[in-house]
C-alpha positions as CSV (number, residue, x, y, z in Angstrom):
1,X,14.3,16.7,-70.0
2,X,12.8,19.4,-67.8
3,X,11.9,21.4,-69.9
4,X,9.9,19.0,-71.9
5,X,8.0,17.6,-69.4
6,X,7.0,21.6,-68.5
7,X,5.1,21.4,-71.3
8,X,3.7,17.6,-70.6
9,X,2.2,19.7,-67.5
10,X,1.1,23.0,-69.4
11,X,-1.0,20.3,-71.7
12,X,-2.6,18.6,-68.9
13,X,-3.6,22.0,-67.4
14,X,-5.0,22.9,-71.0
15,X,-6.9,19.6,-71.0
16,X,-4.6,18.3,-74.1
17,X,-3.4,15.0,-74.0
18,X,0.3,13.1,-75.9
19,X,1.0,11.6,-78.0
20,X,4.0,8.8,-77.6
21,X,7.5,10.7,-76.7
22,X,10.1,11.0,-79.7
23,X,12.9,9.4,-79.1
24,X,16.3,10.4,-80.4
25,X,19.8,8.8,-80.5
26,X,21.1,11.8,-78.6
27,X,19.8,15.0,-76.8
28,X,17.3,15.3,-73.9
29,X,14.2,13.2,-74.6
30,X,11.0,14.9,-76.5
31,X,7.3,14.9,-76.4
32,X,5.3,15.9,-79.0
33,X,2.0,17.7,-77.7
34,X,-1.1,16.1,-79.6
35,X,-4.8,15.5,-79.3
36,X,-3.2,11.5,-78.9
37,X,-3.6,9.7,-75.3
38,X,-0.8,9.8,-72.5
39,X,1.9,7.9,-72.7
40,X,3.2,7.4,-68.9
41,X,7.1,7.7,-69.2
42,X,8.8,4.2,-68.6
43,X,11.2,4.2,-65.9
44,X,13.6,1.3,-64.1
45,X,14.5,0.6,-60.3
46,X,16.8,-2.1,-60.1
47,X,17.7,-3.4,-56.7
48,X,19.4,-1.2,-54.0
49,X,22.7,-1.7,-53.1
50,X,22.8,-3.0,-50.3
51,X,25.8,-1.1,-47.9
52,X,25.3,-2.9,-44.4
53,X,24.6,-6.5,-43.9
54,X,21.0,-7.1,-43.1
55,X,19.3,-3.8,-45.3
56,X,17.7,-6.2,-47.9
57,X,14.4,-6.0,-46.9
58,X,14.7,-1.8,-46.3
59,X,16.1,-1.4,-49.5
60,X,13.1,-3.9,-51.6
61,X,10.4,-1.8,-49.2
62,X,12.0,1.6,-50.2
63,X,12.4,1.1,-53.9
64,X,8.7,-0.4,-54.1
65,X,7.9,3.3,-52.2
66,X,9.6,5.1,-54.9
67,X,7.7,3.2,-57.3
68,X,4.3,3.6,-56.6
69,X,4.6,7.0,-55.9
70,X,6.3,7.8,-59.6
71,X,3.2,5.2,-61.3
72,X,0.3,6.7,-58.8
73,X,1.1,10.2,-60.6
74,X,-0.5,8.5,-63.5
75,X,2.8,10.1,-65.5
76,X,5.3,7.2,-65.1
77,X,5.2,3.3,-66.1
78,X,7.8,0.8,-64.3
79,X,9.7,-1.3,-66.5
80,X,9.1,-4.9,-64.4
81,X,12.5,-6.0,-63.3
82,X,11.8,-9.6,-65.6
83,X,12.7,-7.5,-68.4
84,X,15.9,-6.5,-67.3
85,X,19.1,-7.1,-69.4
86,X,21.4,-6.6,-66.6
87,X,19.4,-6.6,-63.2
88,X,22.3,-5.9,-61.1
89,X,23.8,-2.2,-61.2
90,X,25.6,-1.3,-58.3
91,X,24.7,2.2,-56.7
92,X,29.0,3.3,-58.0
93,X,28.9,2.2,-61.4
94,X,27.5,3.9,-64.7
95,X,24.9,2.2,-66.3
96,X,25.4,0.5,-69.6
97,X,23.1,2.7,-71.6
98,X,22.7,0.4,-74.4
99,X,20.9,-2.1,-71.9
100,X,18.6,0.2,-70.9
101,X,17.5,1.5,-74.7
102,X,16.7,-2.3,-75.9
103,X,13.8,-2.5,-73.0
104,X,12.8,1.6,-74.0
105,X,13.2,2.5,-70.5
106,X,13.6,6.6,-70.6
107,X,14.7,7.1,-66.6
108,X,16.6,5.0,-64.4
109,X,16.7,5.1,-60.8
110,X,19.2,3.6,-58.8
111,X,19.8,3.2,-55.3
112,X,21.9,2.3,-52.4
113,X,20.7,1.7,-48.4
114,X,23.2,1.9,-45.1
115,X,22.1,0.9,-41.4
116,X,23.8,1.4,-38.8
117,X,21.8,1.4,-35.5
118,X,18.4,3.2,-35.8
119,X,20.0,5.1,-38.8
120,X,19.1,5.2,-42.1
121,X,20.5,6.7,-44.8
122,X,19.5,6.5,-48.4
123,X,21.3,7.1,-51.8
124,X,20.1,8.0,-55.3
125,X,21.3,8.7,-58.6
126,X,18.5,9.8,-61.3
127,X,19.8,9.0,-65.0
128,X,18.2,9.8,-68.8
129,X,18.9,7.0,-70.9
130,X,18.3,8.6,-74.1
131,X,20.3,11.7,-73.4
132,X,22.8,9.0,-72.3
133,X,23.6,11.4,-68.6
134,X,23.2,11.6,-64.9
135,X,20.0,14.0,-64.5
136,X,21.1,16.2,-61.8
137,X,23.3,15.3,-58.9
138,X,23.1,12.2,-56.5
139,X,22.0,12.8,-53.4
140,X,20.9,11.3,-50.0
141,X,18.5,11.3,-47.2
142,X,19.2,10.4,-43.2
143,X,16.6,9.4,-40.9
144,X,15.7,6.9,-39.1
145,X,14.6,3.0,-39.7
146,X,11.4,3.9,-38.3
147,X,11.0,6.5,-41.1
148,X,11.9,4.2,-44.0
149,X,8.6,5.3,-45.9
150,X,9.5,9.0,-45.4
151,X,13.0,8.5,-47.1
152,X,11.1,6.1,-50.0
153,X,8.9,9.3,-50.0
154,X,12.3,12.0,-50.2
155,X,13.7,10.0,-53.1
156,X,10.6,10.0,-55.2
157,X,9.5,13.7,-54.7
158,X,13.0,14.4,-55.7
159,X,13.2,11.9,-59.0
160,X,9.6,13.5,-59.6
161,X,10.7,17.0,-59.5
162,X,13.9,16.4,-61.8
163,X,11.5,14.9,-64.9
164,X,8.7,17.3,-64.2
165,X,10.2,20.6,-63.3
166,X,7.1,20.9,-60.9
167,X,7.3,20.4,-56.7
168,X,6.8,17.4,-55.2
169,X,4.1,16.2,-53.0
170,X,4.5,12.6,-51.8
171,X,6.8,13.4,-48.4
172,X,3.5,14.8,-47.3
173,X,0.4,14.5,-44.9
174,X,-3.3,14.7,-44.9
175,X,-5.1,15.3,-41.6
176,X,-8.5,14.1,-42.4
177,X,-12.0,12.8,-40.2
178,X,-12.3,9.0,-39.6
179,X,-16.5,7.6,-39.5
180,X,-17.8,4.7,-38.2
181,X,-21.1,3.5,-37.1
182,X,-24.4,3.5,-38.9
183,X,-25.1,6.6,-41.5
184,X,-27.5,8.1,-39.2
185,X,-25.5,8.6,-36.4
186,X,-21.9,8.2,-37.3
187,X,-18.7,8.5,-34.7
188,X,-16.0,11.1,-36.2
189,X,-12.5,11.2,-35.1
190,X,-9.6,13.2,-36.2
191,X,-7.1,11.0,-38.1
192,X,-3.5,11.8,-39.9
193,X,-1.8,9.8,-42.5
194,X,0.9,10.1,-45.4
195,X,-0.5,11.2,-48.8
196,X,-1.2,7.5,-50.4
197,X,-2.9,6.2,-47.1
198,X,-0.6,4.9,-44.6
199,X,0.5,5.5,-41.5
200,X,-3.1,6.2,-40.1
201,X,-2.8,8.1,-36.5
202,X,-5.6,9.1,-34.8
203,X,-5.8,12.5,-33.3
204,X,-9.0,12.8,-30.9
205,X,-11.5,10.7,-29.6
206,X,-14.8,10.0,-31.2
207,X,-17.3,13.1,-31.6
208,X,-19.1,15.5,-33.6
209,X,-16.3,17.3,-35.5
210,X,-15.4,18.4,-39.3
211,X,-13.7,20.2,-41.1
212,X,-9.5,19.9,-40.1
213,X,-7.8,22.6,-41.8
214,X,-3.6,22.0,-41.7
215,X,-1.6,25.1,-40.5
216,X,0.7,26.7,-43.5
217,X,3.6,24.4,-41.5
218,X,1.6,21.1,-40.8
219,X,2.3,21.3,-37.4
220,X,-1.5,22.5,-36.1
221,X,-4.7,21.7,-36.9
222,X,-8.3,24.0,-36.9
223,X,-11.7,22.2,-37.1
224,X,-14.9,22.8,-35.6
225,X,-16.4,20.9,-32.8
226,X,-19.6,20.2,-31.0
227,X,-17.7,19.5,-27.4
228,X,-19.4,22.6,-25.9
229,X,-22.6,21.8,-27.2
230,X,-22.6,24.0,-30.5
231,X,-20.3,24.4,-33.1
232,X,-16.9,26.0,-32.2
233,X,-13.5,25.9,-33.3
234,X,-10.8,24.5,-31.9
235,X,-6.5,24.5,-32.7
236,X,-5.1,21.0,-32.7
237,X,-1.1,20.9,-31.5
238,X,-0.5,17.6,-34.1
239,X,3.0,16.4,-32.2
240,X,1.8,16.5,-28.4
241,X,-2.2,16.5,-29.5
242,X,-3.1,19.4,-27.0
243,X,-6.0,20.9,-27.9
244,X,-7.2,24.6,-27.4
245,X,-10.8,26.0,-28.2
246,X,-10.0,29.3,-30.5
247,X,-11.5,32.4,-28.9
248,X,-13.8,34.3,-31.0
249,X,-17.0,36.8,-31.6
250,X,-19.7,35.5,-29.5
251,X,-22.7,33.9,-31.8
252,X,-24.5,31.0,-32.1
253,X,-22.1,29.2,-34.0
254,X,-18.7,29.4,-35.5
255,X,-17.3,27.0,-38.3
256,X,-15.5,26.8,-41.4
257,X,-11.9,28.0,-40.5
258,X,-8.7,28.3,-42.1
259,X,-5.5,29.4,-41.4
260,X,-3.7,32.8,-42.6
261,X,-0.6,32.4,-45.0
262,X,1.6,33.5,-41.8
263,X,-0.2,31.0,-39.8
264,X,-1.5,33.7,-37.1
265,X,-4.5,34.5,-37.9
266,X,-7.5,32.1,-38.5
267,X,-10.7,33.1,-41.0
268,X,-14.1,31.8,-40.1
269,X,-17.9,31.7,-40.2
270,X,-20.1,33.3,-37.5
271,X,-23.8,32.9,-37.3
272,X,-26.5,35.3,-35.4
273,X,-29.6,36.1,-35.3
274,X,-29.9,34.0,-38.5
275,X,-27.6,35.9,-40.3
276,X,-24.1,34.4,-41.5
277,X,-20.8,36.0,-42.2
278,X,-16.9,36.0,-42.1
279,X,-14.3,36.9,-39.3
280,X,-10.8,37.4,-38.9
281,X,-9.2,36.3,-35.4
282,X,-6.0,36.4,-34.2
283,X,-5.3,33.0,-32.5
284,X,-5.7,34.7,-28.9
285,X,-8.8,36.7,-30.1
286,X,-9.8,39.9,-31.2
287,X,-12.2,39.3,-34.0
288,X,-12.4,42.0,-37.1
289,X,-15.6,41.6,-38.9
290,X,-14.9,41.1,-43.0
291,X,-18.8,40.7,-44.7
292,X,-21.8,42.7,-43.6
293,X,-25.1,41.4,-45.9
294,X,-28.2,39.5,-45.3
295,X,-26.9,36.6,-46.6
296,X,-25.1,33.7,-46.0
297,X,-21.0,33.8,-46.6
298,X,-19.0,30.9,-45.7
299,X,-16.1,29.0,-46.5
300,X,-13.4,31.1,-46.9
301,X,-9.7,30.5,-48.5
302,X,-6.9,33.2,-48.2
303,X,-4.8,33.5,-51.8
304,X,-1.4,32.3,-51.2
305,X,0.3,36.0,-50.5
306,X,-2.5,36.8,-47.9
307,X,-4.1,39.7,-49.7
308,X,-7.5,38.1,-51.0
309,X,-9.7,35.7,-50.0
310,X,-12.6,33.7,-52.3
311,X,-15.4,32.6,-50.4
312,X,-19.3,31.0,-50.9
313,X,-22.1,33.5,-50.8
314,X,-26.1,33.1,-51.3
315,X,-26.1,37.2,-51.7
316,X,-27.1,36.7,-55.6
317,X,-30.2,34.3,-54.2
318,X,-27.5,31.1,-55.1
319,X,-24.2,29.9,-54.0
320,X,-21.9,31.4,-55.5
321,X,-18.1,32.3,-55.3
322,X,-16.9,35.8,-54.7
323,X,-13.3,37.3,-54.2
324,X,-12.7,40.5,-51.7
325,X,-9.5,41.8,-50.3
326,X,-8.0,40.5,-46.9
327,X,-9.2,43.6,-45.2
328,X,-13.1,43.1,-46.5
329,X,-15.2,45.5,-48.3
330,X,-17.0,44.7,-51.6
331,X,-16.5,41.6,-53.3
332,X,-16.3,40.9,-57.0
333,X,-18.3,37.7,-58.1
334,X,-16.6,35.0,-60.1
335,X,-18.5,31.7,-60.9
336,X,-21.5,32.3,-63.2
337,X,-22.4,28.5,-64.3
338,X,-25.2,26.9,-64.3
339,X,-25.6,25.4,-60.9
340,X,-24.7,25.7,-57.0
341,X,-20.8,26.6,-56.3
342,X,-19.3,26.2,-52.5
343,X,-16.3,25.2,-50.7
344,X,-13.6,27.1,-53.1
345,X,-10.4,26.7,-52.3
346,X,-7.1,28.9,-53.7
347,X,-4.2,26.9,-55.1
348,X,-0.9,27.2,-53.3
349,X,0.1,28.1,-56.8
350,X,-1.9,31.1,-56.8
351,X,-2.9,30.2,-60.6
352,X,-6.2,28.5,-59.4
353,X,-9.2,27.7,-57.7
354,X,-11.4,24.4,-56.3
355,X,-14.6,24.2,-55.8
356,X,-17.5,22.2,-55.4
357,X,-20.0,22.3,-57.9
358,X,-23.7,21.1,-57.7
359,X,-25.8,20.9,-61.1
360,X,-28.6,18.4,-62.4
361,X,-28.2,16.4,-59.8
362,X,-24.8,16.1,-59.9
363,X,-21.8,16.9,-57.6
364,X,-18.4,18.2,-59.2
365,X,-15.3,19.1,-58.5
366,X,-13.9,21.9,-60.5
367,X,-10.9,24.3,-60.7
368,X,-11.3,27.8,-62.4
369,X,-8.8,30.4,-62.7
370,X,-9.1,33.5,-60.0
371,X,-11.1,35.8,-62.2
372,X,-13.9,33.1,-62.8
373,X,-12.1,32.1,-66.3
374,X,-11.3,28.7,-68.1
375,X,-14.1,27.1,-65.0
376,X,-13.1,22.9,-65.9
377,X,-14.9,20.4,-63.8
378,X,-12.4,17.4,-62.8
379,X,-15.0,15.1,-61.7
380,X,-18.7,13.6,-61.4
381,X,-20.5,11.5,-59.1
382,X,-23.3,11.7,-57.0
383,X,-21.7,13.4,-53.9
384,X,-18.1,15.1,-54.4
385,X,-17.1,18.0,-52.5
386,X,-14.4,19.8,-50.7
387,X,-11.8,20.0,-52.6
388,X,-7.8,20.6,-51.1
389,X,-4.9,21.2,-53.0
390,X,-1.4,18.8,-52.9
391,X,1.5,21.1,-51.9
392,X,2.6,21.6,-55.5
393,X,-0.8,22.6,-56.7
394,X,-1.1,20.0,-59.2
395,X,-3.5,17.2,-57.7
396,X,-6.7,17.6,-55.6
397,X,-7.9,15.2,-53.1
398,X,-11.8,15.4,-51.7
399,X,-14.4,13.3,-50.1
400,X,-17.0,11.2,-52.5
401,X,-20.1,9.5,-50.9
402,X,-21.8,6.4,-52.4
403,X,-25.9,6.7,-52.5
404,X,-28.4,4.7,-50.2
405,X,-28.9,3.8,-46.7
406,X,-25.3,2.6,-47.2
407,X,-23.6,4.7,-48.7
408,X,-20.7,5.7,-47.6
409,X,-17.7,8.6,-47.2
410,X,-14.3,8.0,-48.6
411,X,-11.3,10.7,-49.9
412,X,-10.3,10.2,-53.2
413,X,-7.6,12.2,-55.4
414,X,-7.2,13.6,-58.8
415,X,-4.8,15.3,-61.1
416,X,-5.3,18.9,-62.1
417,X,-6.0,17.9,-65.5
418,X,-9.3,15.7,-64.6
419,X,-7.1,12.4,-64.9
420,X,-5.5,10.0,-62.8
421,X,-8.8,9.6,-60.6
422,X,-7.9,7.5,-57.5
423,X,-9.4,6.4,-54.6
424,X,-6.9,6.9,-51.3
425,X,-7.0,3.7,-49.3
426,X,-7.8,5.2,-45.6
427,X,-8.8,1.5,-44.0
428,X,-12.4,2.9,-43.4
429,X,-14.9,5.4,-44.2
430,X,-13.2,8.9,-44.5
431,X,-14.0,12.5,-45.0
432,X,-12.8,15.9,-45.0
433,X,-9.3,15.2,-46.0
434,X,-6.8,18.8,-45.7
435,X,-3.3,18.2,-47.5
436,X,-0.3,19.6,-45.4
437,X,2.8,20.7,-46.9
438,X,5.9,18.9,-47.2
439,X,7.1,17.6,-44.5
440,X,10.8,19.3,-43.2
C-alpha cells in the first residue's frame, strides 16, 4: 500500500487529482492517477479494548483522536460505526476480512487501552483489508492519563505514515500570538497549542510582540518584542517560560528571527540609519553581518542543511525573494511573478518554498521550488500571509484576516497541493502561528 499512496502524494504535489482506487481480490490496494476528483480512502475504528476496568471513556476519547486526525488530512473517510457488520473486534483477534469488504472499508484500525495509576498505555494494530494482512507491526505508546491526546496523536501519525509513506505531523505543536481587544489597539500574548487547536497555553503576558519562531527541537522560542521600547528579540525557554533578550548589533531595531538548523545561531533583521539588512548571532552574541545594499532585506529562512538561506528583498525596486549562501555574499533572485513576494519560508523537506504573495489586490500563499520553478499559489483571500511548514513538509498553516473595522486575525492550514483548506480552531483571534516538530 505504500507505495501507492507515494504516488497519491507525488499527484497532489503535481496538482493532479484521483480518480476512485481499484480494488482487487488480492494484492496491496491501487490508485489509478487521473484528472478525476479525490477519493478520501475509507477507513474503520471499532471500539478499543478495553484492558483495565474503568478505561471506557479513554479509549472512546482516543479513537475519536485518531479519527479526526486521519479525516482532517482531507485523505481518509471514516466508515460510521452504524455500518458495521461486526462492531466488536477485540484488540487479539484477526479480523474477519470478509466483514470489512461488504462496507468497502480499505484500512482498519484497532485498538486496545490499560490504566493503571496515572499510566497509560495504548495499543494498535493497522490492517489492509483488500490485501487481506496486518500492515506493519503492532505497536504501543506509554504516557500518562494526562497525555491521553498525545498518545491519540502517536497512534494516528503512525497509521498515517504506514498508508502514506510520508512523516507524520499531528503529535505536534504550534507556538503562535493570541489578540484581543479592539483592531486598533490589540493586546498580543504568546500562546502554544497542539496542531488541530487544543490544549491552548499561554506563554507571556499581554504586549507588543510577533513573530514566534520554534527552535529546530520545540523546546525555545525567538520573537520580537517591544518590552524595551523598540523592537528586540527575545529567546523563550517553553517548559519553565524564562525569558532572555538575545544580544545583538546595536541599531534601531531588530526583528524577524529564526533559528539555525543546529539551533545555535539565530538569523535576523537589523535597521540603521534607514537602511535594513540580515545578521547572524550566536545566541550569546557576536553578530556577523550577511547583506550589505541600500535596500531593505528581511525575513530570512535557513534551508534545512544550513548552507543557504532565501530571504525578501526590495533591491530590484519590489519585494522579491532571493537565495545566498549561509556565509553571505551575492544572492541569486528567484520569484519573477507578477506581484509583491515576502515572508518565504524553506520546507523541512528541502524540496520547497512558502511565501506570501501580494497581487491585484490579493494576498496568497504559494510554494515554489528553490530555483524559483513550478511557483503554485495554494490560496486567496484578502489578507493571507506567513506561511510555516508541518514537520513532514506536506501542509502549511498561516494567518488570514477578514476586511473592515472588524475584521479579524485567525491561523488557518492547508495541504501542499492547494486542498484541504481549514481553519484551526484557536478559541480567539490568532496570528503568527510557527509549527514545531514532533514532539519526543
Amino acid at each position: 500500500m505504500n507505495r501507492i499512496i507515494l504516488a497519491l502524494w507525488a499527484a497532489l504535489a503535481a496538482g493532479l487529482a484521483l480518480a476512485h482506487p481499484v480494488h482487487a481480490q488480492q494484492g496491496p490496494l491501487s490508485i489509478t492517477i487521473t484528472e478525476g476528483v479525490i477519493e478520501p480512502i475509507p477507513f474503520a475504528i471499532p471500539a478499543f479494548t478495553v484492558e483495565t476496568p474503568g478505561a471506557e471513556g479513554l479509549a472512546r476519547d482516543i479513537a475519536g483522536v485518531i479519527s479526526a486526525d486521519l479525516v482532517g488530512t482531507g485523505l481518509f473517510r471514516e466508515i460510521p460505526p452504524a455500518a458495521f457488520i461486526n462492531p466488536s473486534l477485540p484488540f487479539n483477534s484477526a479480523p474477519t476480512y470478509t466483514d470489512w469488504t461488504a462496507i468497502n472499508a480499505q484500512a482498519l484500525v484497532t485498538g486496545a487501552v490499560a490504566v493503571q495509576g496515572d499510566q497509560l498505555v495504548v495499543k494498535f494494530r493497522l490492517y489492509d483489508i483488500f490485501s487481506g494482512a496486518e500492515l506493519g507491526e503492532g505497536l504501543q505508546f506509554a504516557g500518562t492519563v494526562a497525555g491521553w491526546r498525545r498518545m491519540g496523536h502517536k497512534v494516528a501519525d503512525a497509521v498515517y505514515s504506514r498508508i502514506t509513506g510520508e512523516g507524520g505531523y499531528f503529535d505536534s505543536r504550534v507556538v503562535f500570538v493570541s489578540e484581543s481587544g479592539p483592531k486598533g489597539a490589540r493586546a498580543k500574548r504568546l500562546g502554544i497549542m497542539d496542531y488541530d487547536g487544543a490544549g491552548v497555553q499561554y506563554l507571556t503576558q499581554s504586549g507588543l510582540l510577533f513573530a514566534p519562531r520554534f527552535s529546530p527541537d520545540g523546546s525555545r522560542v525567538l520573537y520580537t518584542s517591544y518590552e524595551s521600547g523598540v523592537p528586540a528579540i527575545y529567546l523563550l525557554d517553553v517548559a519553565s517560560v524564562a525569558q532572555q533578550r538575545i544580544p545583538t548589533e546595536a541599531g534601531e531595531m531588530t526583528f524577524s528571527p529564526r533559528f539555525s538548523p543546529d539551533g545555535r545561531q539565530v538569523i535576523y533583521s537589523l535597521t540603521n540609519g534607514g537602511n535594513t539588512d540580515i545578521y547572524l548571532t550566536g545566541l550569546g552574541g557576536g553578530s556577523t553581518r550577511l547583506t550589505s545594499a541600500p535596500s531593505i532585506e528581511t525575513a530570512p529562512s535557513f534551508s534545512p542543511d544550513g548552507s543557504q538561506i532565501v530571504f525578501e528583498s526590495d533591491r530590484s525596486g519590489t519585494q522579491q525573494l532571493y537565495v545566498m549562501s549561509a556565509g553571505g555574499g551575492e544572492p541569486t533572485r528567484i520569484s519573477f511573478g507578477e506581484g509583491r513576494y515576502s515572508t518565504p519560508v524553506w520546507s523541512p523537506r528541502g524540496d520547497l518554498i512558502a511565501f506570501t504573495k501580494q497581487n491585484a489586490g490579493r494576498f496568497h500563499i504559494g510554494v515554489m521550488r528553490t530555483d524559483g520553478s513550478e511557483e503554485r499559489l495554494l490560496t486567496a483571500s484578502f489578507l493571507d500571509e506567513g506561511p510555516t511548514w508541518a514537520p513532514n513538509g506536506r501542509v502549511l498553516m498561516f494567518t488570514r484576516e477578514t476586511q473592515g473595522a472588524e475584521g479579524a486575525p485567525s491561523v488557518w492550514s492547508v495541504d501542499v497541493s492547494g486542498r484541504n483548506l481549514r481553519q484551526v480552531p484557536t478559541g480567539g483571534m490568532a496570528s503568527d502561528p510557527s509549527w514545531g516538530p514532533l514532539q519526543p
